[in-house]
C-alpha positions as CSV (number, residue, x, y, z in Angstrom):
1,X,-2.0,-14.3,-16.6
2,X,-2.5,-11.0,-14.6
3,X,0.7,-8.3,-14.0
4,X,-0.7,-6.2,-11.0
5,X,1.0,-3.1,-10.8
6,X,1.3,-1.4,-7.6
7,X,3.3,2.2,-7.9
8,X,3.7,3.8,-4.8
9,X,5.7,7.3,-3.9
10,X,8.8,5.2,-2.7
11,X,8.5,2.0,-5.1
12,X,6.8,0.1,-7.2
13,X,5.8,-3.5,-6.8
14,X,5.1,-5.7,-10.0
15,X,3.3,-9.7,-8.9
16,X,2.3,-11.8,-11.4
17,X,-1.6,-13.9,-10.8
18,X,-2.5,-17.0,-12.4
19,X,-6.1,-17.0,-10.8
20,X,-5.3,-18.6,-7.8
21,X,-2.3,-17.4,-6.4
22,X,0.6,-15.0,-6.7
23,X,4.0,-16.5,-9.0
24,X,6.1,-14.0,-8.3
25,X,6.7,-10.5,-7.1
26,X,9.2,-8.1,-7.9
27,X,9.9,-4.8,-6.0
28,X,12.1,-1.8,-7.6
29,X,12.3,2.0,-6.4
30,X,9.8,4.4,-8.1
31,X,11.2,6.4,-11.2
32,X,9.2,9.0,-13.0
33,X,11.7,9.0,-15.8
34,X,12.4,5.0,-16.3
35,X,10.9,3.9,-20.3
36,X,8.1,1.6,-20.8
37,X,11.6,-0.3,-22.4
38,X,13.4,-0.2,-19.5
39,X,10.6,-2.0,-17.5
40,X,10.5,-4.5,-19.8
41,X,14.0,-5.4,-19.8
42,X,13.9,-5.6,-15.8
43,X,10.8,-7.5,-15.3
44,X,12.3,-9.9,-18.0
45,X,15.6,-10.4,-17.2
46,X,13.9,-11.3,-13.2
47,X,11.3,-13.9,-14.7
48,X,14.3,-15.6,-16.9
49,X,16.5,-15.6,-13.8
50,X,13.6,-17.2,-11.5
51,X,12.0,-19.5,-14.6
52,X,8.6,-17.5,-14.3
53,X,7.4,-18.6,-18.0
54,X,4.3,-17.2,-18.6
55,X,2.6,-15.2,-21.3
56,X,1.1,-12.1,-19.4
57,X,-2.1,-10.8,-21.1
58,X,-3.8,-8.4,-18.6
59,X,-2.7,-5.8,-16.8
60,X,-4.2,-3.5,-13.8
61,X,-2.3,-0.5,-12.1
62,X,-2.8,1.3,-9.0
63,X,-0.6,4.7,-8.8
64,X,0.1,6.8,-6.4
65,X,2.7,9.1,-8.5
66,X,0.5,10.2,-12.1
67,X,3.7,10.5,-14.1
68,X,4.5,7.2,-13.9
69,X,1.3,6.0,-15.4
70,X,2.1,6.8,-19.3
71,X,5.4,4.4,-19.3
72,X,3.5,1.3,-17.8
73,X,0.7,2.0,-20.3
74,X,3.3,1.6,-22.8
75,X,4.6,-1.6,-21.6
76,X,1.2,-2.8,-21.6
77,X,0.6,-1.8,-24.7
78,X,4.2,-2.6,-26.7
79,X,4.9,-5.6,-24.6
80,X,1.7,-7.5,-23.7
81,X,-0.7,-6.5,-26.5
82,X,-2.9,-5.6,-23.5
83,X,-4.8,-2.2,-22.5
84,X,-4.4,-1.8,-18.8
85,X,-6.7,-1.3,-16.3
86,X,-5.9,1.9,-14.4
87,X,-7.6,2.5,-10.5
88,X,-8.7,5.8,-10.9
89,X,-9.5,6.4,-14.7
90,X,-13.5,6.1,-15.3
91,X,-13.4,3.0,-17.0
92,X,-11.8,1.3,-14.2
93,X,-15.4,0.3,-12.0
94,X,-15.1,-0.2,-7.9
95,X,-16.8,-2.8,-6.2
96,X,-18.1,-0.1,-3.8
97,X,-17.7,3.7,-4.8
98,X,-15.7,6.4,-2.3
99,X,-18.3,7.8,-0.2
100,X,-16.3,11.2,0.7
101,X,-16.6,14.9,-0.2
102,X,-17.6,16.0,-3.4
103,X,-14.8,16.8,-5.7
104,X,-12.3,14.8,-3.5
105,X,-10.1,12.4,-5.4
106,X,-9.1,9.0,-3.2
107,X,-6.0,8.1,-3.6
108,X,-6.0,4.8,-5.7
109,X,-3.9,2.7,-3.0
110,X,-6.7,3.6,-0.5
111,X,-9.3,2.4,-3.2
112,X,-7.5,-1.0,-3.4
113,X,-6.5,-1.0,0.4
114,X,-10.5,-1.0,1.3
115,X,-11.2,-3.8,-1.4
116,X,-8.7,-6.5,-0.7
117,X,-9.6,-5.8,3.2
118,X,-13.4,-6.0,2.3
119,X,-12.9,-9.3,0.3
120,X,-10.7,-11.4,3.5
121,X,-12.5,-9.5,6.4
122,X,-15.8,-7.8,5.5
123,X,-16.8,-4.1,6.7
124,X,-16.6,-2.1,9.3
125,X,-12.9,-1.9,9.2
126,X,-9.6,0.6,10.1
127,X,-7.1,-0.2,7.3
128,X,-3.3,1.2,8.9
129,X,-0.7,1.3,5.9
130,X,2.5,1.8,7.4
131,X,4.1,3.6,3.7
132,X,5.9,6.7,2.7
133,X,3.1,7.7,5.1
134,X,1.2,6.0,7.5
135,X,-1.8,5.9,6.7
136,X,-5.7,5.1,8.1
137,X,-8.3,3.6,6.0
138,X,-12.2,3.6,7.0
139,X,-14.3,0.9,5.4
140,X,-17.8,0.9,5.6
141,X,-20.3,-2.6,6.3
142,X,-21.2,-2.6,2.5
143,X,-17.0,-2.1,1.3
144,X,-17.1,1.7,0.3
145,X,-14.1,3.4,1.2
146,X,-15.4,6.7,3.5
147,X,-12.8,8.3,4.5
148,X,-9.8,8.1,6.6
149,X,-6.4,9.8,8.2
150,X,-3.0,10.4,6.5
151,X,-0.2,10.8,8.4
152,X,3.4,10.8,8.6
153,X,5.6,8.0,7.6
154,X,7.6,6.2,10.1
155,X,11.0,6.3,7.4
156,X,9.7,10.0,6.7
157,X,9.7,11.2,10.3
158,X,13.1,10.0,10.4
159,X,14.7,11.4,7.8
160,X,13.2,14.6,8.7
161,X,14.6,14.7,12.4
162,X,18.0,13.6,11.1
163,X,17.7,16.7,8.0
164,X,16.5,19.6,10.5
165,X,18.9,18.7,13.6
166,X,22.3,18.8,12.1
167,X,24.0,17.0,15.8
168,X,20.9,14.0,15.3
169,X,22.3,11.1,13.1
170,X,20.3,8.8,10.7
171,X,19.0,5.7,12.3
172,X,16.9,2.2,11.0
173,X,13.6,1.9,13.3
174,X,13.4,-0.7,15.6
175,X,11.8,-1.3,18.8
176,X,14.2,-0.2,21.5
177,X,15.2,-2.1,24.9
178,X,14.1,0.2,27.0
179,X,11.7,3.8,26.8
180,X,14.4,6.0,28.1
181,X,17.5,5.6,25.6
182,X,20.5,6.1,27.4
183,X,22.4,7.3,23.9
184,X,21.0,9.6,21.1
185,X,20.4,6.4,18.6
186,X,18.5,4.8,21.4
187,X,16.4,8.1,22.3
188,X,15.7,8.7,18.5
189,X,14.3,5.3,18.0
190,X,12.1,5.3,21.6
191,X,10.6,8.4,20.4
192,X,9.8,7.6,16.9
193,X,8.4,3.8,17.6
194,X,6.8,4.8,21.5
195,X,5.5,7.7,19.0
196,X,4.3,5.7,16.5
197,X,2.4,2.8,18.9
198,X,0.9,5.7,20.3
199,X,-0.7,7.7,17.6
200,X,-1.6,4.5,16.1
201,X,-3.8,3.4,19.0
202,X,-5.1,6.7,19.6
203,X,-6.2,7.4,16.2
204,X,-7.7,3.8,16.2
205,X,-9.7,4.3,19.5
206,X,-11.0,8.0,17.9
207,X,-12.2,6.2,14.8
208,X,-13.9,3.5,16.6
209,X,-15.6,5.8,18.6
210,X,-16.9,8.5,16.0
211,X,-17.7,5.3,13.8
212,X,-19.9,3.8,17.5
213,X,-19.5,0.5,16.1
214,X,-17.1,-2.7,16.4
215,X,-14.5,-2.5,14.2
216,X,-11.5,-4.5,13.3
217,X,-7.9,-2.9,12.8
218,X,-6.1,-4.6,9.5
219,X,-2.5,-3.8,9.0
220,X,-0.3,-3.8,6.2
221,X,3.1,-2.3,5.2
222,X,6.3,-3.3,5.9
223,X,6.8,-1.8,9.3
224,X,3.4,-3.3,10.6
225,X,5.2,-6.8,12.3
226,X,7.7,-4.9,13.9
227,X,4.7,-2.5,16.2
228,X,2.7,-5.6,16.3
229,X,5.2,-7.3,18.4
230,X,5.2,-4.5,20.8
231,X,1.6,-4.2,21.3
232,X,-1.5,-6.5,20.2
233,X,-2.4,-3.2,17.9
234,X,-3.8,-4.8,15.2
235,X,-6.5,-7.8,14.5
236,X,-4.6,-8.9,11.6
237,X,-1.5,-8.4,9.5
238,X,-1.7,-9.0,5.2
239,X,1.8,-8.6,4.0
240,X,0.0,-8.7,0.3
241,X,-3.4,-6.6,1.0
242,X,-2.6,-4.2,-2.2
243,X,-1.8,-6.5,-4.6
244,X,-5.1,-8.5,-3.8
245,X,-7.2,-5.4,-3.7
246,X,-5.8,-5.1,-7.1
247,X,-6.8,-8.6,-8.3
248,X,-10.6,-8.1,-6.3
249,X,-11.3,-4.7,-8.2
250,X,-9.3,-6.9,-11.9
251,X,-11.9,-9.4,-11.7
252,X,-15.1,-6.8,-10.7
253,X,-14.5,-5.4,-13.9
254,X,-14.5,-9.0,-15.5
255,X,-17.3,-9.9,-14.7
256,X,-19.4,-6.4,-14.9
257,X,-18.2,-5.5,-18.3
């Protein structure tokens, strides 16, 4: 049994794969300072309650915040009698290495994004992750990651017009009735999702045209169903594209090591 760890900047997602499937999935917010003990106590207490009963014996973690890494080491190590694999660390191989600037370092989600797109839809691909930011993926005909756009988070650009304007109140994103809001929630939430189908199809249409070849646009993130109801944005939508990436790059290093 696989735990795949997925620790992004706003939280961390734990699924448990038996080879064929995910079990179970857990989601909990991101904490620098939470103990390798702590995670164990959650994660166990949530497979008694849902009669998960497994013995975990492998683990692989993609993370996006470095400080986290040491605890879920620990649990690895204290819990599961396992050394983890870690996206990022040298020992952890790649299907395809990062073909990008020398001396850059990729973040790991974008690592995993590019794999677990490669494996369901092949190259030539424009991964959008709709996270603490938004952000665009390239992948190449062979699987390598080469590069790609970072910006803004939809949440992020949110919180940041309701922090600078003092009069501008917080609001949830949702796609509005009309363009023109006829009250400051409804203008808040025209601008940031009209914004956001925008600058999604614009950087899109730039990539597929410095790329000059067909490419397909694969979403993921939680906000990614809401703009694809608005506009046909996207060629596909995989709710779980991380945590399969994870499971692609787990068993690449199965079966090359």
């Amino acid at each position: 049994m696989l735990l795949a760890i997925d620790c992004g900047n706003t939280n961390t997602v734990f699924s448990i794969w038996d080879g064929k499937s995910f079990i179970a999935t857990w989601r909990t917010s991101t904490e620098w300072q939470r103990t390798a003990d702590q995670y164990y106590v959650w994660l166990s207490t949530l497979m008694e309650f849902q009669k998960v009963d497994v013995a975990i014996n492998e683990v692989i973690i993609s993370s996006t915040v470095p400080r986290v890494v040491f605890n879920l080491r620990v649990l690895s190590d204290r819990y599961f009698n396992c050394r983890p694999m870690v996206v990022g660390k040298p020992d952890c191989l790649l299907p395809q290495s990062p073909r990008v600037d020398e001396g850059t370092q990729v973040g790991p989600d974008r690592v995993v994004n590019a794999a677990g797109a490669f494996d369901r839809h092949g190259g030539n691909l424009v991964v959008v992750d709709f996270g603490t930011a938004t952000t665009f993926d390239v992948v190449d005909v062979d699987g390598a990651y080469v590069g790609g756009v970072i910006a803004p988070g939809v949440n992020l650009s949110l919180e940041a017009l309701h922090n600078a304007a003092a009069a501008l109140p917080h609001v949830d994103i949702s796609k509005p009735q009309r363009v023109v809001g006829t009250n400051t929630v409804a203008c808040m939430q025209s601008g940031v999702f009209w914004g956001y189908i925008g600058l999604v199809r614009e950087i899109c249409a730039r990539i597929k045209a410095e790329r000059g070849v067909p490419m397909q646009v694969i979403a993921t993130g939680g906000l990614a169903p809401l703009f694809q109801q608005a506009e046909n944005l996207f060629d596909a939508f995989e709710d779980d594209l991380t945590m399969h990436g994870l499971t692609v790059i787990h068993k690449y290093n199965k079966d090359n090591t």
